[in-house]
C-alpha positions in Angstrom: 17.4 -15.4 19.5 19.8 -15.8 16.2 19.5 -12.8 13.8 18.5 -16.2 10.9 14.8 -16.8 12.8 14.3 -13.2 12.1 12.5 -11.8 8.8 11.9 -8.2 7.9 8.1 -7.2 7.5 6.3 -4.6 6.2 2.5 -3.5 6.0 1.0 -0.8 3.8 -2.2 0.9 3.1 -3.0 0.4 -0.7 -5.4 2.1 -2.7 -5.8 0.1 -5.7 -9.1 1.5 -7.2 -11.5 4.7 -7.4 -14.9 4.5 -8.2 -16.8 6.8 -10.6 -20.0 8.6 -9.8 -21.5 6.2 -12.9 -20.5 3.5 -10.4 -17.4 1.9 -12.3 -14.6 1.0 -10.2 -11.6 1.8 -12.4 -7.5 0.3 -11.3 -5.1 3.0 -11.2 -0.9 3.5 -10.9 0.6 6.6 -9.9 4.2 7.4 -11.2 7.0 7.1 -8.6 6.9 10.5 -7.0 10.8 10.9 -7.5 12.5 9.6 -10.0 9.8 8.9 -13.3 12.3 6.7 -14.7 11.2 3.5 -11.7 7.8 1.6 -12.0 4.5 3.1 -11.6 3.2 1.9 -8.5 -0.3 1.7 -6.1 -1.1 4.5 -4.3 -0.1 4.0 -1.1 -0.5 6.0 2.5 0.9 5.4 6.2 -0.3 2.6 8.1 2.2 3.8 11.3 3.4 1.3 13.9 3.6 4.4 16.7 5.9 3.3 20.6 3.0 1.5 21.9 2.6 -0.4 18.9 6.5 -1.1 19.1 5.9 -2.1 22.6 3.8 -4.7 22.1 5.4 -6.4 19.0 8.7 -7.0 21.1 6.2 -8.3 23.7 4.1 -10.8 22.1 5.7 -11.2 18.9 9.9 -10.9 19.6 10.4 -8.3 17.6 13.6 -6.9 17.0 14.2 -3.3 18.1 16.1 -2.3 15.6 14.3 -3.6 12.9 11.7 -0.6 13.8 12.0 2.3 10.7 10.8 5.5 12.6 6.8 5.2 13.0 6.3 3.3 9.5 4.8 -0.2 9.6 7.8 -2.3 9.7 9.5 -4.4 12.2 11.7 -8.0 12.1 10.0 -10.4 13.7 10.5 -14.2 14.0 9.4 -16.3 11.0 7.1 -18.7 12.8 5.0 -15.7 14.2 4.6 -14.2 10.9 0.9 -15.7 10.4 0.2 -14.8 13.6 1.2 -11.8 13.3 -1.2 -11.7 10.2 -4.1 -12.5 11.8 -3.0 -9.5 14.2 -3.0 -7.0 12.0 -6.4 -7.6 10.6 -7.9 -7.9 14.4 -6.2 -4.2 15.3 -8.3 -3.0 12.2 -11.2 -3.6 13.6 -11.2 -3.8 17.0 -12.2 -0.7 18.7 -10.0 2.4 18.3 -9.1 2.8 21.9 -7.9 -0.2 21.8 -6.0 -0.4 19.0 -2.3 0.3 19.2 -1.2 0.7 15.7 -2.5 3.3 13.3 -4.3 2.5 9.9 -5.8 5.7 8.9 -4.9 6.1 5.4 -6.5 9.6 4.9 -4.3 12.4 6.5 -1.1 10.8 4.4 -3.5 10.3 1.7 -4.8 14.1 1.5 -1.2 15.2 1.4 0.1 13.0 -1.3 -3.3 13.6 -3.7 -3.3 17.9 -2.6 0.3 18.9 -2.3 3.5 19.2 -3.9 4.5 15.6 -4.0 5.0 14.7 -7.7 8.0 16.0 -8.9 7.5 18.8 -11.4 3.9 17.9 -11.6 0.6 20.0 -10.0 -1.2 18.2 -7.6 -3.6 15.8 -8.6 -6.4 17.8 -6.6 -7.4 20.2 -4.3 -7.9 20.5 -1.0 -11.4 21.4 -1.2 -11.7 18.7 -4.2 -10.8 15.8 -1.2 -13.8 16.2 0.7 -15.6 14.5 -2.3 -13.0 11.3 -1.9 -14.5 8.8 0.2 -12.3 5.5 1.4 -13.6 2.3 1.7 -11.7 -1.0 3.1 -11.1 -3.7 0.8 -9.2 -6.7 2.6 -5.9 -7.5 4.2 -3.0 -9.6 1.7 0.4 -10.9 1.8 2.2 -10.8 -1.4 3.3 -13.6 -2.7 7.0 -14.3 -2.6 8.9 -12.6 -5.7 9.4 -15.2 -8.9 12.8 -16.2 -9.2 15.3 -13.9 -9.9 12.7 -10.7 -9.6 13.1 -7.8 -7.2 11.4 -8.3 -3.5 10.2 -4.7 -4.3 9.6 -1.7 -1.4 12.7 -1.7 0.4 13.0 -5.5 0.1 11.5 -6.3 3.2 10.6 -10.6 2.8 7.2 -10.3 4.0 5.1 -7.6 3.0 1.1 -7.2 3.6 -1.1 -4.9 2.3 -4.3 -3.4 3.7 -6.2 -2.5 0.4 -8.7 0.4 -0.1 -10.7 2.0 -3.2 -12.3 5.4 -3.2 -15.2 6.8 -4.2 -15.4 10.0 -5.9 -18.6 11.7 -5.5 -17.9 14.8 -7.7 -17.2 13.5 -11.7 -15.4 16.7 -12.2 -13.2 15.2 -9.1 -12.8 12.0 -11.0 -12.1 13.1 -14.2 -9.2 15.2 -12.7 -7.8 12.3 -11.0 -7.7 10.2 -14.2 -6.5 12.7 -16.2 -3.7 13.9 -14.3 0.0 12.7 -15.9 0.9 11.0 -12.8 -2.3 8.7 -13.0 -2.5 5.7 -15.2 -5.6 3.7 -15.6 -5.1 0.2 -15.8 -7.1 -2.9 -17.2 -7.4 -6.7 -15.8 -4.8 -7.8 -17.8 -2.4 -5.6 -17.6 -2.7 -5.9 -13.5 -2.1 -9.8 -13.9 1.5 -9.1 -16.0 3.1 -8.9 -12.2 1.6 -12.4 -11.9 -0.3 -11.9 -8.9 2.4 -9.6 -7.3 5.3 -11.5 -8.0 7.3 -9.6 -10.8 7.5 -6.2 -12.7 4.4 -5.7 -14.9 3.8 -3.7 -18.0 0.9 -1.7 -19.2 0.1 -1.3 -23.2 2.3 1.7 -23.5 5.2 0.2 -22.8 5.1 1.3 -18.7 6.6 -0.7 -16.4 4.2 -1.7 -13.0 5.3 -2.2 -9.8 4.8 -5.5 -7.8 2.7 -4.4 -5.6 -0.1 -3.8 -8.3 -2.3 -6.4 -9.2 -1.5 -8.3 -5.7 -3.7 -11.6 -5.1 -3.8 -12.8 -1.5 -1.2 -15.5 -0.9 -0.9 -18.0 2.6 2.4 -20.0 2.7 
């Protein structure tokens, strides 16, 4: 098969909103973790395409081998399989675990990123006993739209990327009010989520912060 049928995919496990013990479900960016200078950006953890998974993309989908990055979510596959390979994803969510053979746990990577040392110069955003008050819940499953003309693909550029979306649910308020408050947390409103135009551009939020495309994603179908 040519290397030109091939496009580069890539899936992530967003988590776009938290919800308040008063019952308001609040959008949120978190500052890059690196370099503050780059977007703020959704909140994002794992899914992980482990060698079975691998395994069965070259199988029934033609992926590429070496378009597999490590155990992350991405792979090259041929562009006529891509909505199949859509309609995939959202089966192996949920189909039974033991036979599933991709990972989409978002917690584990999420309880490292929220409790450790990931933010630069910053304290965590919580504790480790503070989790256990963080509850996930499933949104839905989106492709981004394509990037408007002359933006950024964003991520690491991959042409087609999907996005499992989550919100939490904080059952402690002290919990919530930590989250919000921390510096690498930025609440956001409706309308400054729809200055990326449904994914498709850098946004901006009121204080001049740039947002990432992948905030304020609608669910596109070529």
């Amino acid at each position: 098969m040519k290397k030109t049928n091939l496009v580069d995919v890539s899936v992530a496990n967003l988590i776009t909103g938290m919800k308040s013990p008063d019952g308001e479900i609040i959008s949120f960016a978190v500052r890059h973790p690196s370099d503050p200078v780059k977007p703020w950006q959704a909140l994002s953890a794992g899914p992980k395409f482990p060698e079975k998974a691998r395994d069965f993309l070259i199988t029934e989908f033609g992926a590429d081998l070496e378009g597999f990055m490590n155990d992350d979510a991405r792979c090259r596959i041929p562009e006529s399989m891509v909505a199949g390979f859509h309609h995939w994803l959202n089966d192996q969510f949920y189909i039974l675990e033991r036979l599933a053979v991709m990972e989409w746990e978002p917690r584990p990577e999420l309880r490292e990123r929220m409790t450790g040392k990931y933010w630069g110069d910053l304290p965590s955003i919580i504790t480790d006993a503070d989790f256990e008050s963080v509850v996930l819940h499933n949104s839905d499953l989106v492709r981004q739209p394509p990037p408007e003309e002359g933006s950024s693909p964003g991520g690491r550029g991959a042409k087609v990327r999907l996005f499992r979306r989550w919100y939490m649910t904080i059952l402690d308020e002290k919990v919530a009010s930590k989250i919000i408050n921390h510096p690498a947390v930025l609440t956001l409103t409706e309308a400054e989520l729809a200055t990326t135009k449904g994914g498709r551009c850098i946004g901006w939020a009121k204080n001049g912060v740039r947002l990432a495309n992948n905030l304020g994603v609608v669910g596109w179908l070529e």
